[in-house]
N, C-alpha and C positions, 0 to 999 in steps of 0.2 A: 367691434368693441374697442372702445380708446386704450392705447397703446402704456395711458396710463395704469392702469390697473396689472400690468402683467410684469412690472418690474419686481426683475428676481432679486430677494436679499436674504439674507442668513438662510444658504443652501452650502453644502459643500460641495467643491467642484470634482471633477469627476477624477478618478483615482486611476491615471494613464501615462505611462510616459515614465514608468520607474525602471530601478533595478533590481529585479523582486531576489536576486543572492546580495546583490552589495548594501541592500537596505536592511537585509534579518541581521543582526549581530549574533544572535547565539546561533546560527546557519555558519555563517564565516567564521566565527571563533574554532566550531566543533571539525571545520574542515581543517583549518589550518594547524590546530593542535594536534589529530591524527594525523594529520600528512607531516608534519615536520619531527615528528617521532619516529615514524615507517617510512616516509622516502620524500624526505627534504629537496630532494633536488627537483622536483616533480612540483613543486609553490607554484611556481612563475607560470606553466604551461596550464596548473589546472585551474588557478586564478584566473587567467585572460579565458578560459573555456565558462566557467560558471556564469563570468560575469556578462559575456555574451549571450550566454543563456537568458539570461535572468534580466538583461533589456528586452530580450524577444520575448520573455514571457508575459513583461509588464507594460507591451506596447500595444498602441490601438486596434493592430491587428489581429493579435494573436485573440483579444478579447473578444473580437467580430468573430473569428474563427469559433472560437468558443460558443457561443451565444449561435451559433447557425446550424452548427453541427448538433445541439439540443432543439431546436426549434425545429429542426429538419430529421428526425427518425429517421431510420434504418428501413427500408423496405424490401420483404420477402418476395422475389420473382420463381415460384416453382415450377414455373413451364416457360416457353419461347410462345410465340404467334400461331406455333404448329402445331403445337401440343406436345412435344417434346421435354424431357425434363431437365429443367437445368438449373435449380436450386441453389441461385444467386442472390444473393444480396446488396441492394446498392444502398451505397452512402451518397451525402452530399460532398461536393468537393472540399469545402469548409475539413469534414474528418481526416481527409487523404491529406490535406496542409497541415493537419496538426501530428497526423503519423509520420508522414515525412520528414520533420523538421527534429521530431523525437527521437525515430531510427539514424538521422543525419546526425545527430548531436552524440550519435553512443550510448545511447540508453537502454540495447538491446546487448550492448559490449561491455562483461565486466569481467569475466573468467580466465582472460588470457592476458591482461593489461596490469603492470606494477601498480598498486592500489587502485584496482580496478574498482572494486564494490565499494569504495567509498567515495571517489568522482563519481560512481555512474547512481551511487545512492543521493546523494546530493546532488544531482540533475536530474533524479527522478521527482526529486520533493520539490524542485523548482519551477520545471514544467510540468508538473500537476496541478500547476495553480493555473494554467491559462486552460485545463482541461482537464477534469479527471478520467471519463470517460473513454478515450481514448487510450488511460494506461493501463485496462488489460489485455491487449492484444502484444502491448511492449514487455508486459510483467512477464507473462506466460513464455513469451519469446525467449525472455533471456534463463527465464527458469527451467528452460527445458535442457540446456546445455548438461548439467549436474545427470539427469536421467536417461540422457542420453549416452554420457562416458560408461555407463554399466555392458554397453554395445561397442568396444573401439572403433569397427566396421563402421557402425550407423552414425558414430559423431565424427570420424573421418569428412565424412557423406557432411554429413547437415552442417557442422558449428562453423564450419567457415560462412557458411548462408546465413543461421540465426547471429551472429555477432557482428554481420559486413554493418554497413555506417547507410549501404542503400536500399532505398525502401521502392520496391515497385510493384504495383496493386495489378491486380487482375489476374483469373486462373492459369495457368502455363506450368509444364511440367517445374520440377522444381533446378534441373540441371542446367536447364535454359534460363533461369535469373538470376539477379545478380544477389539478393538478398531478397529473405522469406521469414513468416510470420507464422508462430505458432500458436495452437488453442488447445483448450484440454477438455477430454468427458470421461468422468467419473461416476456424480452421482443418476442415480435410476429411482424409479418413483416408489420401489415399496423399500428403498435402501436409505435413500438420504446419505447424509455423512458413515451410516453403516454401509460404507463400500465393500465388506465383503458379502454381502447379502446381493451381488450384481447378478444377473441372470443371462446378461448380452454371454453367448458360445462364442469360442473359438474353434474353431476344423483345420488341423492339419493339412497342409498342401503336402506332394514330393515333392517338393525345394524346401531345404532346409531354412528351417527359421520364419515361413510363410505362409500364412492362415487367411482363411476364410470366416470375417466378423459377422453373424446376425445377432439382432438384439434391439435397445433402444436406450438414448439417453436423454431424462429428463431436462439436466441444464447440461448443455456445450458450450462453451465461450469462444464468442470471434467465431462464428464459424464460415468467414470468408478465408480464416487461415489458409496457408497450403500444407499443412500438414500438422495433426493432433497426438496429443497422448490420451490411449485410453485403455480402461480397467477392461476386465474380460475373462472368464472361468476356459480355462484352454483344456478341460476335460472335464466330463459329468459328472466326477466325482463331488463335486461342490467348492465348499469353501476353501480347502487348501487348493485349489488349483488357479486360482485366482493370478493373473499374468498381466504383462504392463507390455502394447503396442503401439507401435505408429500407426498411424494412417493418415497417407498421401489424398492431399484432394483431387489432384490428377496424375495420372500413373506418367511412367516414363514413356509411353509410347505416344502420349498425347489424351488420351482417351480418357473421359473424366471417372473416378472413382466413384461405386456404390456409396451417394451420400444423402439421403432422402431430408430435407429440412421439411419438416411438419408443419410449424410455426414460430414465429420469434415470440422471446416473453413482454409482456406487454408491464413493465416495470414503475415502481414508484418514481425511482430516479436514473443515474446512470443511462438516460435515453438517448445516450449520440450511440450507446456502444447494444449491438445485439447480440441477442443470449437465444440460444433456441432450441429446442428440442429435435433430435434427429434419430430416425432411424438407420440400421444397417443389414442389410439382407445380398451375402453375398460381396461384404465389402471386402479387399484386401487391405493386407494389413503386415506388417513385419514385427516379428517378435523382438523387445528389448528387455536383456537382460534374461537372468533362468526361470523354465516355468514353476508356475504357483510362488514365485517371489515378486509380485506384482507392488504390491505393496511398498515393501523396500525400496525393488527399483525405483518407484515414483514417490520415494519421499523427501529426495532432494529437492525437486521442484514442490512441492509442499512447502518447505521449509524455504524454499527463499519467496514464494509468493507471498505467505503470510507475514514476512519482513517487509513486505512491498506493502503488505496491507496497514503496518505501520507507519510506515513513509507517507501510504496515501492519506491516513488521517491525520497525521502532523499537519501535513501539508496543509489539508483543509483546516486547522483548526489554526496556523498560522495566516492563511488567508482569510477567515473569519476576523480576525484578531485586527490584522491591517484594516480592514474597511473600518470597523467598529473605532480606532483611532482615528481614523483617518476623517470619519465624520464628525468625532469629538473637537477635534480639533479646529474646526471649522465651523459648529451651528455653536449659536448662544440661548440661552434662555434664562429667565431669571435674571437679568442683569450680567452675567458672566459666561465665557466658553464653556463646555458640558468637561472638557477637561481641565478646567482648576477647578471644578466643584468637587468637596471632599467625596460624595458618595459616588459617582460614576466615577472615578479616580480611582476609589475602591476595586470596584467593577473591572475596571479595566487592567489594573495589576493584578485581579485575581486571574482572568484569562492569558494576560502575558504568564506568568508562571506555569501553568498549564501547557501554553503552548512551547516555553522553554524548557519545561522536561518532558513533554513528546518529545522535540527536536531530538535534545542531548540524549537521550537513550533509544532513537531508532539512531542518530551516527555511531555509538559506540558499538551495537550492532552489525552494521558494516565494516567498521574497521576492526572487530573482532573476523568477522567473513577473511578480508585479505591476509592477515596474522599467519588465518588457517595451522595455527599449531594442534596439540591434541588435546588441551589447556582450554584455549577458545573455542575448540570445538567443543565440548564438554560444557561449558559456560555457555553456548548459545545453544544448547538442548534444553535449557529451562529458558532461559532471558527470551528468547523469540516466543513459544507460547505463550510465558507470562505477560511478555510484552503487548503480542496481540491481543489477550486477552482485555487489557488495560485499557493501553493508548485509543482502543477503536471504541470501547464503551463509553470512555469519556469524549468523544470526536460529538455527539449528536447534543448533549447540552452543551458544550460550548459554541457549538456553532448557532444555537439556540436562543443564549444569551448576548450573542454578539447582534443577531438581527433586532434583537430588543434593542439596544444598545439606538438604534436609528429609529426608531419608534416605525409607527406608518412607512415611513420609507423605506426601510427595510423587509416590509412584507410584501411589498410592489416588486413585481416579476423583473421590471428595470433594473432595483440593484445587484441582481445576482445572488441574491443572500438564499431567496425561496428555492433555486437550485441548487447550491449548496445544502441547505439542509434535508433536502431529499435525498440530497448524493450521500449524507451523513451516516445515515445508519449502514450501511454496505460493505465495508471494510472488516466491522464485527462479526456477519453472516459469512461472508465470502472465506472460501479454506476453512472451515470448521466453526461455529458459533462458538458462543463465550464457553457452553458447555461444553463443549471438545478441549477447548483450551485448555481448561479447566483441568478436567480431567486428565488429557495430555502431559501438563505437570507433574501431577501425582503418578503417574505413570513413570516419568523420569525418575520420579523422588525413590521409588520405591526397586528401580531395578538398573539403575545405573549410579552406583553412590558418588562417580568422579563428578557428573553434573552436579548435584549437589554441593560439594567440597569445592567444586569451581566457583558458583554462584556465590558461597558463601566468602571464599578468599577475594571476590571480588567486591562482596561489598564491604566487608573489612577493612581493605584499602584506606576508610574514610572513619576506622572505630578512632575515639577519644575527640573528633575534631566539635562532635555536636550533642550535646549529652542529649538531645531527643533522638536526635537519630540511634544514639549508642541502645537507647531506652527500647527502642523500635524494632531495632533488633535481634533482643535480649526476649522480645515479645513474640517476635517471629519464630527465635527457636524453641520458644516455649510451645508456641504452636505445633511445630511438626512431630515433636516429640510426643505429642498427644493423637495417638493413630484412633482414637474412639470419635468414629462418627464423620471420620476424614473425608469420605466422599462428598457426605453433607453440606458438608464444610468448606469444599474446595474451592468455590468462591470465592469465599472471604481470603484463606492461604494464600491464593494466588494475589490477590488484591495488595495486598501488605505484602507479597515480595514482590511484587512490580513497584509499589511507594518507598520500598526500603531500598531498591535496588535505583531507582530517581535520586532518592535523597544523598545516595552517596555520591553520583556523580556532580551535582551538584554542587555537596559540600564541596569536591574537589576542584571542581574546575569553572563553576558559574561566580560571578559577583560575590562578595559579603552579603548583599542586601536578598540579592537572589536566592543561595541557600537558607539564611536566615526566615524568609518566609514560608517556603516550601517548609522548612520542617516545624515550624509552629504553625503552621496550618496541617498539614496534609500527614505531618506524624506528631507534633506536638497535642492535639485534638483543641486546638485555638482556632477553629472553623465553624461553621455554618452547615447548613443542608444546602446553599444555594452559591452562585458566583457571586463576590459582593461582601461578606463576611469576616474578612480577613482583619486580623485586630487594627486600631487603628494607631495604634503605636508603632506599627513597620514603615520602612521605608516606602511607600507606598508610589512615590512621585520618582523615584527613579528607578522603578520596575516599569510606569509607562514611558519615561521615556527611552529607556532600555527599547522598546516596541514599537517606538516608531520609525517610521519609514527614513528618517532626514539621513540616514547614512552614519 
């Protein structure tokens, strides 16, 4: 075919070769505002780490990485050539370079490091853009530290291994590597999120603190980990006896643990990482924490997953958000670029704001984690639910409107967008659906008043500076105050504290133009039902350039 016909023009070229932390501005504003508040002297060290990050994540390789490890599934090996069981799972090597470089970078290290959760929250949202998949075997990892201190003994043992910087794959007792990767089972098929409906026994050993697991779990995550948290009734008696365990994938002698993988989940999205269902018949196991307080004990790592689950859809919905500019900027039609055209302009400041108040309310998140007073703890017993709740529900249309954004192109497996929006809904499901969330809140509201009094001093913070926002949440208390029909309702409740609790951060710390918008759209009720909406009397032109990439 003549060579003429295939000349490429008005294409964007391919989006490689960035610095996916030094190009977000409200990514670098929210780090360096929390850090230069809680531990200034820390700038310089966590700047040159980000920004290292954030060339490796926006570099050709790391995208190859990506693209191979979804292309290439997980595959279940439950026997050898002998017939022997050994209930292994192999990746491509593509996954082990993207865990590597994650666990290398501190991603699994945030509980023992001066503003730790918010370096290692902000290099979580960074390299989740060259993969998501791959972060929850890093999520779980680092979440397990908090459930495991309820056992001094057993975090002695483990958290130097879940927090080392070195990542080395393959089953081996766990005292013989150098650093280890954790996974979690919980739910069971007639339980779901009702985990105390679990059925999996516990059996007493004579060694103290040492049981005997049969049972089965519907989803296990990572289950190449070397060692799991999981739920378990440690006496017949039923539901109060409900108990939180490790379990080692191979014991200390060498000898591999009772771990029967049935099959892996065969998933929308998420397909580099697998998920599988396992049984346990005679598996060992060490008890953490007191029996029938299972719960409790595993609810730190709950609480910092589901912060991860925020992280994870920022993230995406900030990578959304870059492509979608990034093509703008480059195709024309009609006579002009698709970005001086007033309505994709629109478009595109509606998804930047979105993406700038995920950001700015999963950092404040973390850097309320480091704080750790009793203040911010209290304050992140609502803001994290609410927040999951939120961030993750909005994560699946904007990653939606953004692949529009590229027309055709965008639907094509090439641009990465179709995987992306598979991966989209997942963050919402994962750690409790919106209805857990949901309810979760109301739960806080109702029997811990300091969270409440905390949420509300905090968003306070920002009363008089926006008379929507003051309006907003003048509405919100009007809400709570009304307990008829609250469960109903709790949707909605949570909705509008997670929008009110945005708006203030915002007011306070984003652009003019930026708070400005958010709250005439998203509390003033100057919006749409769609992305796109936004009145056209806003600043509209320096919210996308606010978005893009140029540094």
């Amino acid at each position: 075919m003549a060579a003429t016909t295939h000349t490429v023009t008005n294409q964007a070229p391919p989006l490689v070769g960035h610095d996916v932390y030094g190009t977000d501005r409200a990514l670098r504003e929210g780090v360096e505002r929390h850090l230069s508040a809680a531990a200034p002297e820390l700038l310089g060290e966590v700047r040159e780490e980000l920004h290292e990050l954030g060339r490796a994540a926006g570099s050709a390789q790391a995208q190859r990485w990506g693209a191979l490890a979804n292309e290439n599934p997980p595959e279940l090996r439950t026997h050898d050539r002998y017939g022997n069981r050994i209930d292994e799972v192999e990746f491509h090597p593509a996954w082990h370079r993207l865990l590597g470089h994650a666990v290398g970078a501190g991603l699994t290290d945030a509980w023992g490091r001066p503003a730790g959760h918010l370096r290692r929250a902000a290099g979580f949202f960074v390299w989740s853009q060259a993969e998501a998949g791959h972060g929850c075997p890093v999520s779980m990892t680092h979440a397990a530290v908090p459930a495991l201190r309820a056992d001094p003994e057993l975090a002695a043992e483990w958290e130097p291994l879940l927090t080392s910087h070195v990542y080395e794959q393959g089953l081996r007792p766990a005292g013989r590597k150098a650093g280890v990767l954790f996974g979690m089972g919980m739910t069971e098929k007639q339980g779901g999120s009702d985990v105390r409906a679990n059925t999996t026994a516990a059996k007493p050993l004579d060694a103290a603190g040492e049981y005997l697991l049969t049972g089965h779990k519907w989803f296990c995550s990572a289950p190449m980990s070397d060692g799991f948290l999981v739920l378990a009734q440690a006496s017949p008696s039923g539901r109060e006896s409900l108990t939180c365990f490790l379990v080692p994938r191979v014991l200390p002698d060498g000898t591999r643990n009772v771990f029967a993988i049935q099959r892996l989940k065969d998933k929308l999205g998420n397909r580099s990482n697998a998920s599988a269902e396992v049984e346990f018949d005679g598996t060992w196991a060490r008890r953490v924490g007191e029996e029938g307080r299972g719960v409790r004990t595993i609810i730190g790592m709950v609480a910092a997953t589901r912060l991860d689950c925020v992280l994870g859809s920022a993230a995406q919905m900030r990578q959304a958000l870059t492509q979608a500019v990034h093509h703008a900027e480059h195709r024309s039609a009609f006579g002009a670029r698709l970005i001086e055209q007033p309505l994709m302009r629109n478009v595109l400041a509606d998804l930047a704001l979105e993406s700038e108040a995920a950001t700015t309310l999963a950092l404040r998140l973390a850097a309320a984690y480091d704080a750790g007073t009793e203040q911010e703890r209290a304050f992140l017993r609502i803001a994290v639910p609410a927040a999951k709740y939120w961030v993750t529900k909005r994560c699946t249309p904007m990653v939606a409107e953004a692949l529009e954004c590229l027309g055709g192109n965008g639907y094509v497996e090439e641009s990465g967008l179709p995987r992306l929006l598979r991966e989209s809904p997942l963050n919402s499901i994962w750690e409790g659906s919106g209805n857990v969330q949901a309810l979760d809140v109301l739960r806080a509201l109702q029997r811990e008043p300091m969270a409440l009094n905390a949420f509300l001093r905090e968003v306070g913070l920002a009363r008089g500076a926006d008379h929507r926002l003051d309006s907003a949440i003048k509405g919100l208390l009007t809400e709570l105050a009304d307990l008829e029909g609250i469960e109903a309702r709790a949707r909605r409740v949570v909705e509008r504290m997670a929008l009110v609790l945005q708006g203030s951060l915002l007011v306070r710390w984003a652009p003019p133009e930026v708070a400005d918008a958010f709250c005439a759209s998203r509390l003033g009720g100057d919006w749409g039902a769609a992305f796109g909406t936004l009145p056209h009397s806003l600043h509209l032109g320096a919210l996308v350039e606010r978005a893009r990439i140029a540094g």
